[in-house]
N, C-alpha and C positions, 0 to 999 in steps of 0.2 A: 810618456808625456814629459813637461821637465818636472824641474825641482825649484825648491825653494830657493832666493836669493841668500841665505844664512842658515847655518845648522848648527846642534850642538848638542850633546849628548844628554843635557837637560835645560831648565829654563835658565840656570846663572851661567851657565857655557853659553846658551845662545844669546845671552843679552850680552855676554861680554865680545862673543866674537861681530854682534851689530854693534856696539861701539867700536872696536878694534877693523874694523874691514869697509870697505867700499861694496857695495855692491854693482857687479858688471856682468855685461852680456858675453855669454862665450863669443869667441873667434867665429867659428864655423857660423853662430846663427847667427849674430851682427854685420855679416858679410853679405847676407841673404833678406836684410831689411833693407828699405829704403832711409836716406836720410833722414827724413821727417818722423817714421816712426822711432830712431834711434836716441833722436830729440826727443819726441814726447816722454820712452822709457825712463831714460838719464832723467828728465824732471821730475817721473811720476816715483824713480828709487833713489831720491834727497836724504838723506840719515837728517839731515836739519830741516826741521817741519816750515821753519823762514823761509828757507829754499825752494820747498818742492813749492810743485805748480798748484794752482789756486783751482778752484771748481769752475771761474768763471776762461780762466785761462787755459785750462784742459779742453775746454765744448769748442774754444775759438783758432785751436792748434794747428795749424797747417796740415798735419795730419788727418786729422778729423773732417776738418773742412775740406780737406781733398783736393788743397792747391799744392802736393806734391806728385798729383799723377798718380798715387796708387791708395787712393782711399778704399781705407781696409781693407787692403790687397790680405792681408795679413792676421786678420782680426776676426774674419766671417767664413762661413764653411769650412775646409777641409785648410786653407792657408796658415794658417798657427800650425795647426799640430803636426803639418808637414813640414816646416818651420821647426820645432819643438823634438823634431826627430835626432 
């Protein structure tokens, strides 16, 4: 499956390395999303909670709503975790 965006060998490591770090999608699996859901991700792993995306602005995402052509191409059945590989 994968892993967590942040690790740390305990809780003051792992909070220092989420203030210290960005969180981002590997190469390999960001290659294999569509843009829309690459968007949604990048907004839904904001370190600044101003940032990320809003509850009402997540349900209404191009993604979700599936005016990128691959709604939950990614998201349902076997697509993540083959994705996730």
């Amino acid at each position: 499956m994968g892993k967590p965006p942040y690790n740390g060998a305990n809780h003051i490591q792992l909070l220092r390395n989420i203030d210290a770090c960005e969180a981002r999608l590997p190469e390999h699996i960001a290659a294999r999303l569509s843009p829309a859901c690459r968007s949604l991700l990048g907004r839904l792993l904001q370190r600044n909670p101003v940032e990320r995306i809003t509850f009402e602005e997540f349900f209404a995402h191009p993604f979700l709503a599936g005016d990128d052509g691959h709604q939950g191409e990614w998201c349902t059945g076997q697509g993540i975790h083959a994705v996730l590989r």
